[in-house]
Each structure stands twice: as C-alpha cells, then as structure tokens.
VMD Tcl script that builds the backbone (N, CA, C; Angstrom):
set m [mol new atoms 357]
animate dup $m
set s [atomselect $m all]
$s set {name element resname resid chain x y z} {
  {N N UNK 1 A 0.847 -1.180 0.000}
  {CA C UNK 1 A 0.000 0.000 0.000}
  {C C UNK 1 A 0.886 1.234 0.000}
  {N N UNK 2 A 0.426 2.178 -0.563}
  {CA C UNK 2 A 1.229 3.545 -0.370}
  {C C UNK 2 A 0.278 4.368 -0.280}
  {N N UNK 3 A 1.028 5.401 0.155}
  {CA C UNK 3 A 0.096 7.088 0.848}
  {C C UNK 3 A 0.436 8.106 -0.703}
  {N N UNK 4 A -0.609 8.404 -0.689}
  {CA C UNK 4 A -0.379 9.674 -1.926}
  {C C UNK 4 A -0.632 10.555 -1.873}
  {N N UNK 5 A -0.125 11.608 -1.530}
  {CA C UNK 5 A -0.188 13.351 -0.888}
  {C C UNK 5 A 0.147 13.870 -2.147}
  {N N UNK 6 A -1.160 15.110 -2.574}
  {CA C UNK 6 A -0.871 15.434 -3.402}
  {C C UNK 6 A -1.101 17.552 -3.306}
  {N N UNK 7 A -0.224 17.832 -3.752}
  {CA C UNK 7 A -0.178 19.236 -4.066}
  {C C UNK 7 A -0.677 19.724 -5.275}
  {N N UNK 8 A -1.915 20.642 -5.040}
  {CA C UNK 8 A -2.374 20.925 -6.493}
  {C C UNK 8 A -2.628 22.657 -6.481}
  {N N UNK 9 A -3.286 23.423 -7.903}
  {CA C UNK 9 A -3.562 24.859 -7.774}
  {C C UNK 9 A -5.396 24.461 -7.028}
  {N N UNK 10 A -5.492 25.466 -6.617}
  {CA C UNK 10 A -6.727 25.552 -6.096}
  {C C UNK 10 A -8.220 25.200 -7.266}
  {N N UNK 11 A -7.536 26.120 -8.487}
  {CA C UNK 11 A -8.699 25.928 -9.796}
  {C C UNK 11 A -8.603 24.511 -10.435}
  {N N UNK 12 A -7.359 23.702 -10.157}
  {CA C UNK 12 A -7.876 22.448 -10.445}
  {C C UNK 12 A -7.723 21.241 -9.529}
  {N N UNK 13 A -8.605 21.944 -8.761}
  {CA C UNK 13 A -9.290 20.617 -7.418}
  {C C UNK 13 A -10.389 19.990 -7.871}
  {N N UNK 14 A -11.556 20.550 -8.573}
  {CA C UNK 14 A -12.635 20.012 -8.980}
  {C C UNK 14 A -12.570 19.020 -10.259}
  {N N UNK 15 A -11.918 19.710 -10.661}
  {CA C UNK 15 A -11.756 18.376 -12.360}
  {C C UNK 15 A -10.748 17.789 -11.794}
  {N N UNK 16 A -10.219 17.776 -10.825}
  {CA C UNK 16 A -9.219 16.550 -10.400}
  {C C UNK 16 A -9.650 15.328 -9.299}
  {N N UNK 17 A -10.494 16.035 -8.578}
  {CA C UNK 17 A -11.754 15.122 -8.323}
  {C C UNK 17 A -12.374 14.334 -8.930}
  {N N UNK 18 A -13.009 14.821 -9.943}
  {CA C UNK 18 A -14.367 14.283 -11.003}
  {C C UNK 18 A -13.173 13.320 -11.714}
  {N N UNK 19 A -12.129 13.461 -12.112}
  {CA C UNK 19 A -11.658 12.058 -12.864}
  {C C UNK 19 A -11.075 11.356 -11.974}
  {N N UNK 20 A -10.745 11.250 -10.745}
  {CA C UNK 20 A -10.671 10.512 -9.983}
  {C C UNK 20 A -11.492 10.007 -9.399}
  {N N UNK 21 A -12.832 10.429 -9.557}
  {CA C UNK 21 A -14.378 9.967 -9.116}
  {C C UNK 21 A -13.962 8.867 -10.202}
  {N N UNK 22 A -13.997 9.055 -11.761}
  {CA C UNK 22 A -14.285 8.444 -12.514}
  {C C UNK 22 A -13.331 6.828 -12.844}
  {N N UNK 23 A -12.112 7.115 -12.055}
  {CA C UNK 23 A -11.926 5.756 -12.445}
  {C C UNK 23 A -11.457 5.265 -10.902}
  {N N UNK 24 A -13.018 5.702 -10.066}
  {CA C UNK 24 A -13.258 5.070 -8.980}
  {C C UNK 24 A -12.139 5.385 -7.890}
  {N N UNK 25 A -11.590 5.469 -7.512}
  {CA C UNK 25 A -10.794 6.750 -6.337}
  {C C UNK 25 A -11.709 7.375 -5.676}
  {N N UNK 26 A -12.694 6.709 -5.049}
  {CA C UNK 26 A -13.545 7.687 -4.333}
  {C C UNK 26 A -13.276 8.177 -2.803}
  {N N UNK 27 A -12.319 7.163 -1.978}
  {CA C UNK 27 A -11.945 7.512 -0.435}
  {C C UNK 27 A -10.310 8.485 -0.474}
  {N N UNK 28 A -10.990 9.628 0.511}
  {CA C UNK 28 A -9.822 10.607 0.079}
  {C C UNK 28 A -10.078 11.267 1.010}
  {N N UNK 29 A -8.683 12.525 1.481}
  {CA C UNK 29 A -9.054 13.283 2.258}
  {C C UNK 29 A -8.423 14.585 1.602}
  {N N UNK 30 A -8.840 15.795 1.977}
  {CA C UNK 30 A -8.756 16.728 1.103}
  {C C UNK 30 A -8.693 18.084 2.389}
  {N N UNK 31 A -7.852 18.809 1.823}
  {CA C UNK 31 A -7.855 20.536 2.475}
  {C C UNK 31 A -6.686 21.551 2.000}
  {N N UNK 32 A -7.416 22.669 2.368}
  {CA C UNK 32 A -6.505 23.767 1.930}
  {C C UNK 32 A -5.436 24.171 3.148}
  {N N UNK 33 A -4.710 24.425 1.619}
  {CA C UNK 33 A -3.074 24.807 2.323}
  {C C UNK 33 A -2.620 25.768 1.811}
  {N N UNK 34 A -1.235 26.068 2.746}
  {CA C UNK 34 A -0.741 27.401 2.266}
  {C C UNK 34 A 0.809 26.682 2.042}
  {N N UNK 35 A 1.820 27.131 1.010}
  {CA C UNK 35 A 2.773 26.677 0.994}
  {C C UNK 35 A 3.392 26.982 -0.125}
  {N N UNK 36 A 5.061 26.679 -0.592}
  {CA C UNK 36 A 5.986 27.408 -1.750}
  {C C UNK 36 A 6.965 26.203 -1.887}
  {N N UNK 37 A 6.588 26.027 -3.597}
  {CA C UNK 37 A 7.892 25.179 -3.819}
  {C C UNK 37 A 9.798 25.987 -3.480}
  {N N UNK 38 A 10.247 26.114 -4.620}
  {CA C UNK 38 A 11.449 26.265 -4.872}
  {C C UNK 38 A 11.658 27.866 -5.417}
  {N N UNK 39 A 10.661 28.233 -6.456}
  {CA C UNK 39 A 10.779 29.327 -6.982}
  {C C UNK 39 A 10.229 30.148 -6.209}
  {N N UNK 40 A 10.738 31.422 -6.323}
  {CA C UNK 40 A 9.888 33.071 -5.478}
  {C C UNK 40 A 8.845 32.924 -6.192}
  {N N UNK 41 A 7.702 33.212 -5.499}
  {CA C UNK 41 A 6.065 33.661 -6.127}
  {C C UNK 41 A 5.899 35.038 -6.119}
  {N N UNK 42 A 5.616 35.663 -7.212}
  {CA C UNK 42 A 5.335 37.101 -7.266}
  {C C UNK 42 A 4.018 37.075 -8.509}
  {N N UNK 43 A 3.546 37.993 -8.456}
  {CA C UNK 43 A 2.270 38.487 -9.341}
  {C C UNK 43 A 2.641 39.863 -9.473}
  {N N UNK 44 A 1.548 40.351 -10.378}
  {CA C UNK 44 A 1.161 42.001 -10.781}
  {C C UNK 44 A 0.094 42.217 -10.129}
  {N N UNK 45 A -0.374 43.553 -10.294}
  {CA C UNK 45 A -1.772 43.685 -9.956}
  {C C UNK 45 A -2.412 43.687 -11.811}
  {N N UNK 46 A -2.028 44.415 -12.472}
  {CA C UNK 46 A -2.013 45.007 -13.597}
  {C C UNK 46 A -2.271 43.556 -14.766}
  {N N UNK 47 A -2.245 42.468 -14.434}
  {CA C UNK 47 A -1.895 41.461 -15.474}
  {C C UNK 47 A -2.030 41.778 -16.736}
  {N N UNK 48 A -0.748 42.204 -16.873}
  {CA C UNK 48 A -0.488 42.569 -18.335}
  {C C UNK 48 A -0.977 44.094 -18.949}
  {N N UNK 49 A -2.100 44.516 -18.126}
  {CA C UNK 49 A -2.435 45.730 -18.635}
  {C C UNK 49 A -1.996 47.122 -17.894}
  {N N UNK 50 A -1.605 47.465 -19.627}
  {CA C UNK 50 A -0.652 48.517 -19.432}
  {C C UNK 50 A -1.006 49.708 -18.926}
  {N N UNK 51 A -1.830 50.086 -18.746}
  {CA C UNK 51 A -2.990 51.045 -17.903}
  {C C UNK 51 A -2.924 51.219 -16.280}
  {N N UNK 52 A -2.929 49.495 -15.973}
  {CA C UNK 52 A -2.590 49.606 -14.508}
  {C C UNK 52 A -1.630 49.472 -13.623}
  {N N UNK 53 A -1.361 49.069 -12.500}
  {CA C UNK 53 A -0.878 49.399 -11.749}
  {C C UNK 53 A 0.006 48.482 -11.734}
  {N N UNK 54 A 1.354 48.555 -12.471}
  {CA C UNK 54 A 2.223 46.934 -12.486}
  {C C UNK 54 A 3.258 46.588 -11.381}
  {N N UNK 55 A 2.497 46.981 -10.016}
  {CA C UNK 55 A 3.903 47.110 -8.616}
  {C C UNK 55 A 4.025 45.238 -8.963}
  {N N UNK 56 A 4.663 44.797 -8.549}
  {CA C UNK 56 A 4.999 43.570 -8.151}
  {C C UNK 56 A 4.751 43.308 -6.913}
  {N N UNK 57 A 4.223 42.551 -6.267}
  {CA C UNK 57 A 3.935 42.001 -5.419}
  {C C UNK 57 A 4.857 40.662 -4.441}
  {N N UNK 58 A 5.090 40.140 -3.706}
  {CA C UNK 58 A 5.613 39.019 -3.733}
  {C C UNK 58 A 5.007 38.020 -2.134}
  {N N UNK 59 A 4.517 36.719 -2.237}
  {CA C UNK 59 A 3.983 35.958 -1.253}
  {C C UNK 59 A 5.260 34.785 -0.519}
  {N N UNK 60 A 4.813 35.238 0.765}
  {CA C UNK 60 A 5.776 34.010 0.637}
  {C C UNK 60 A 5.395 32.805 0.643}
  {N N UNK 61 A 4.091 32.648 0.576}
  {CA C UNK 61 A 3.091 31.174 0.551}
  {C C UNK 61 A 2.173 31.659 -0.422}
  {N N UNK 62 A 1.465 30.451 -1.212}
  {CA C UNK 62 A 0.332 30.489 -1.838}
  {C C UNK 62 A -0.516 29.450 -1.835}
  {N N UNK 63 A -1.631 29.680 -2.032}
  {CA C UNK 63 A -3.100 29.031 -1.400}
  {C C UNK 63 A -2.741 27.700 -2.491}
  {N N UNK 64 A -2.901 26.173 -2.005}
  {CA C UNK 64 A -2.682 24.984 -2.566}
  {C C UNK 64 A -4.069 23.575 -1.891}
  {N N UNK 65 A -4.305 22.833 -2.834}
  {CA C UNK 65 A -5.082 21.978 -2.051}
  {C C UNK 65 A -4.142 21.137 -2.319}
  {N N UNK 66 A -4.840 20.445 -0.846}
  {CA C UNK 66 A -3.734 19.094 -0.674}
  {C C UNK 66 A -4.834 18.291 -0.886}
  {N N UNK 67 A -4.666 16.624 -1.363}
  {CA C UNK 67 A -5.109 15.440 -1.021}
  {C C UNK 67 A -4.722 14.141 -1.104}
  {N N UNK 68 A -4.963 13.274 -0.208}
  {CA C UNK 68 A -4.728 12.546 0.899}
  {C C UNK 68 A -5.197 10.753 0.178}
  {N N UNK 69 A -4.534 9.793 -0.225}
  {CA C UNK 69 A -5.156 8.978 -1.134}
  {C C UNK 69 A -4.312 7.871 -0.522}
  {N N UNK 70 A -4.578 6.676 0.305}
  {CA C UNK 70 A -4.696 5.453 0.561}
  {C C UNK 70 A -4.162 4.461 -0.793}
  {N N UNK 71 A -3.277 4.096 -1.357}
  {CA C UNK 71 A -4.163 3.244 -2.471}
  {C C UNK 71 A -2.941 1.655 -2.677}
  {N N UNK 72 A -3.495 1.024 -3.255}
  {CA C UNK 72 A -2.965 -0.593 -3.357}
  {C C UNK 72 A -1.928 -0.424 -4.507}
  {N N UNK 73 A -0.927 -0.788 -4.001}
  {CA C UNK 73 A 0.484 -1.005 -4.877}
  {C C UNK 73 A 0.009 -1.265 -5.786}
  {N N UNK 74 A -1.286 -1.923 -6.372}
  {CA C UNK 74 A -1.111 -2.173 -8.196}
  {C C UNK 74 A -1.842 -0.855 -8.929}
  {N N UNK 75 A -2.773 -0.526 -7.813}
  {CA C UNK 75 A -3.595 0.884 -8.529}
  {C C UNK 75 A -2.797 2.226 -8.549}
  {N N UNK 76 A -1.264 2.211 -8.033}
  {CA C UNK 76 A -0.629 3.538 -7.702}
  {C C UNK 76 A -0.416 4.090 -9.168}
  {N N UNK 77 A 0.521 3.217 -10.176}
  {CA C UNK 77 A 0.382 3.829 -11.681}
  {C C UNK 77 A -0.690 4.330 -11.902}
  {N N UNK 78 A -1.930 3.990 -12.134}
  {CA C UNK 78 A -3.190 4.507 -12.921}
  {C C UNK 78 A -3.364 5.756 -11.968}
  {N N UNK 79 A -3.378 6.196 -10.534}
  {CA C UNK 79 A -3.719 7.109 -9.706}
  {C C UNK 79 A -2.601 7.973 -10.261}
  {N N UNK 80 A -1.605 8.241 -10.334}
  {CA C UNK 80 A -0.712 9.427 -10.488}
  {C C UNK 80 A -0.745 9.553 -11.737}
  {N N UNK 81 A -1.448 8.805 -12.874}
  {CA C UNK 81 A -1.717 9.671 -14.001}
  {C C UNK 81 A -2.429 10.057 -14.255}
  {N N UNK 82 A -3.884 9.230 -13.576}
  {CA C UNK 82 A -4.954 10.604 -13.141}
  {C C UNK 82 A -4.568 11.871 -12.923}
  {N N UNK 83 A -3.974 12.043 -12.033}
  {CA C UNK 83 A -3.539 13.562 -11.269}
  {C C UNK 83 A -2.807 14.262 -12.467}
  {N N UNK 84 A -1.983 13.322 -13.066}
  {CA C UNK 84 A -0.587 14.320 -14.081}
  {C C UNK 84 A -1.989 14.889 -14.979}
  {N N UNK 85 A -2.334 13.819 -15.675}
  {CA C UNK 85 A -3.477 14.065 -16.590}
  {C C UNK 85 A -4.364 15.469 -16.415}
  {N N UNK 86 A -4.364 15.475 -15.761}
  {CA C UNK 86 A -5.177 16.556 -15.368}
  {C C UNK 86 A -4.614 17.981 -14.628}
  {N N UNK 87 A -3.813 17.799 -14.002}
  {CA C UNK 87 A -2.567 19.073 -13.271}
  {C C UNK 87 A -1.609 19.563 -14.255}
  {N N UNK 88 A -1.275 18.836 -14.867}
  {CA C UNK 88 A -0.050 18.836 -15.784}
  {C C UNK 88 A 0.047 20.026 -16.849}
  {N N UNK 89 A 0.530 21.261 -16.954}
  {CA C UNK 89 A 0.124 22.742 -17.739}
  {C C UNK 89 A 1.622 22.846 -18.090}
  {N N UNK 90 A 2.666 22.037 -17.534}
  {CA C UNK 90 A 3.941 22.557 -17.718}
  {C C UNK 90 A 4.206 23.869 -17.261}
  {N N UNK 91 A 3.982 24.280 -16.299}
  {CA C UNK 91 A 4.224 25.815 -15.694}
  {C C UNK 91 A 4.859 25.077 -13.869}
  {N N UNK 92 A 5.863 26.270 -13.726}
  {CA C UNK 92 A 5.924 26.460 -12.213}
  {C C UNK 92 A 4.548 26.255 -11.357}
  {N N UNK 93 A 4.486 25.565 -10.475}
  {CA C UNK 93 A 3.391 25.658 -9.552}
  {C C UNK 93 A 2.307 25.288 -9.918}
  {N N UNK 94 A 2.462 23.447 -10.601}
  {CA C UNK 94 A 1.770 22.644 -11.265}
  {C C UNK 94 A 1.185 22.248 -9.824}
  {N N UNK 95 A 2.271 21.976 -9.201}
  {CA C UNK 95 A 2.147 20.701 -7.800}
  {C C UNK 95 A 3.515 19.753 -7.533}
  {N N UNK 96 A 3.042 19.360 -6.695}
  {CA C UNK 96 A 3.585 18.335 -6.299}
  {C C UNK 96 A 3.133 16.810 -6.121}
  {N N UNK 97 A 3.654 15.520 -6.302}
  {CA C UNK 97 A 3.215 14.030 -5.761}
  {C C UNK 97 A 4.286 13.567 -4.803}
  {N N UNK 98 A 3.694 13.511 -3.602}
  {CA C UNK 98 A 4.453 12.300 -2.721}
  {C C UNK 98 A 4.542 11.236 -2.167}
  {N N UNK 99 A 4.638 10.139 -2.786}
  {CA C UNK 99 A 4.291 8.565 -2.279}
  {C C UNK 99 A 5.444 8.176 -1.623}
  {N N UNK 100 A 4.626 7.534 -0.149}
  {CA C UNK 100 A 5.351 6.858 1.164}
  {C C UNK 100 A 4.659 5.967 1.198}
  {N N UNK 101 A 5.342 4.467 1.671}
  {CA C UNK 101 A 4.890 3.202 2.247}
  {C C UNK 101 A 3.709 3.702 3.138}
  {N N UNK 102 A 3.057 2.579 3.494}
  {CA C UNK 102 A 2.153 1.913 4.165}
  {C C UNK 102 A 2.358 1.218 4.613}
  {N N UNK 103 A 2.246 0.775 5.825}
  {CA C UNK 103 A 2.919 -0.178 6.857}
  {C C UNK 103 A 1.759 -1.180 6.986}
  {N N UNK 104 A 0.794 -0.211 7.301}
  {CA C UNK 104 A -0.613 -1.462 7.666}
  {C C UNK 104 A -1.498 -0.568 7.813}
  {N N UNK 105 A -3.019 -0.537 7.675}
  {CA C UNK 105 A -4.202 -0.108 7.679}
  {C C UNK 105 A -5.255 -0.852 8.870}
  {N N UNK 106 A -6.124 0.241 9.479}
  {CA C UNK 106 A -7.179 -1.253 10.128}
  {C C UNK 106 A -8.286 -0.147 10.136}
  {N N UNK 107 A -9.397 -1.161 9.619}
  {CA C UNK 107 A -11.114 -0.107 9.293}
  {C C UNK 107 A -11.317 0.010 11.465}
  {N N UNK 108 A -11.322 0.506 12.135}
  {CA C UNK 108 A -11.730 0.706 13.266}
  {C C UNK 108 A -13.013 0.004 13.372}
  {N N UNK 109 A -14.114 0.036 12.367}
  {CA C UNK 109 A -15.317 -0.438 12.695}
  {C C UNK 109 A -15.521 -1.829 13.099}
  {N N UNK 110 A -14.444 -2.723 11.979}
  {CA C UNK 110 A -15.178 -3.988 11.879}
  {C C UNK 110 A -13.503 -4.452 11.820}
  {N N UNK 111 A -12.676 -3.843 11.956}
  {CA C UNK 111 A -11.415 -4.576 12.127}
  {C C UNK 111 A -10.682 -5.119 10.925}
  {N N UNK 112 A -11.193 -4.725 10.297}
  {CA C UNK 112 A -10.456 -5.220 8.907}
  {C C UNK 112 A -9.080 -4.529 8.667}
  {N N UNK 113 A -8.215 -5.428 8.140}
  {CA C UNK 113 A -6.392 -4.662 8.107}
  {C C UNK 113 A -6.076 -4.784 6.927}
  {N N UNK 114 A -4.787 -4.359 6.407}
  {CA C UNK 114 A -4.888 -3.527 4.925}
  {C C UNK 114 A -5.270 -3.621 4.029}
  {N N UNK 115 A -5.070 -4.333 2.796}
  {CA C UNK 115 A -5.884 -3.850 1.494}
  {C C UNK 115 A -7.232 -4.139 1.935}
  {N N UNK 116 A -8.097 -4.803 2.456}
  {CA C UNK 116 A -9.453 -5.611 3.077}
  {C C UNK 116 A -9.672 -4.058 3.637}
  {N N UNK 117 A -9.115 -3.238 4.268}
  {CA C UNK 117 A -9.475 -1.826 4.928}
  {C C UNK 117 A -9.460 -1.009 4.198}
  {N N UNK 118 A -8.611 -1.194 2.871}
  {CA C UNK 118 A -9.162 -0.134 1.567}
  {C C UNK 118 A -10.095 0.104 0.862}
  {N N UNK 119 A -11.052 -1.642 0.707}
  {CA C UNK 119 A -11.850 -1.991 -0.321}
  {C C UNK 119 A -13.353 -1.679 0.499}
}
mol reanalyze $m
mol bondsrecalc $m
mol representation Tube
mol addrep $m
C-alpha cells in the first residue's frame, strides 16, 4: 500500500476530483493549504495591462489543495496519471506528488487490516 499526498492549484481541485471519481478513487481526504515550492512567487496587480498598476507584489506562501489517497500497490500507476493528466500545464506551480509506504491499515469499525481496509 502507499500514501499519496498530493499538491495541487486551487482551480484544479474540482476536475481533479471528477476524474478521480471516474476511475473510482472515491476515499480521500482533502484541504486547503498554504505553501511554496522552490521558486519566489510574485504576481502584478495590472496582469499585463498597461494602464494599470504593475507594482509587483511578492507571497511568501500560496493558497494549494492538498489530497490525501490510501491506495494498493497495483492501482498507484493509474492514480498518479490521473492527477498528471489533469494538473499537468507545464508551468511552475503545477504541484507536487508524494508517495510513502504503508505499513498497515485497520477499518476501526469492523477490524479489517490492509488492502481488506481499503476496499
């Protein structure tokens, strides 16, 4: 089993959902974050227009959803190309993927332990 933490932009949380709805990925945990890869983050106010006000700005965090994905060593390929599939713009501040082992799982309710606690 592995853990899949994923870093995404805020505007594509919802279509990154819905195709992960779609090829069944439905147990997940999900929330907003604040956080900075590698590069400085700066904006305009002005985007692009020459009229306004082009101060530069600079954050030292920016608003990111995280989510949180359980999944069985054979389904991990198909899950992270869900995500690329869909995150993937080729720009700075696509995201991030981080997969860590799984040691063991147990459903609290009925006691069931790992993959049996995924399904």
């Amino acid at each position: 089993m592995k853990n899949v933490i994923v870093f995404l932009r805020p505007n594509c949380y919802f279509k990154t959902k819905e195709a992960l709805n779609e090829k069944r990925f439905f147990a997940m945990n999900t929330k907003e974050v604040l956080g900075r890869g590698k590069e400085h983050v700066s904006f305009t106010t002005g985007e692009g227009n020459s009229e306004a006000d082009d101060k530069i700005y600079s954050r030292t965090f920016v608003a990111k959803k995280m989510i949180n994905i359980v999944v069985t060593d054979d389904r991990l390929d198909e899950l992270i190309d869900v995500i690329l599939s869909v995150n993937s713009h080729g720009a700075e501040g696509d995201g991030k993927i981080f997969v860590t082992p799984v040691d063991s799982c147990i459903r609290i309710h009925t006691g069931e332990t790992d993959e049996d606690a995924l399904i």
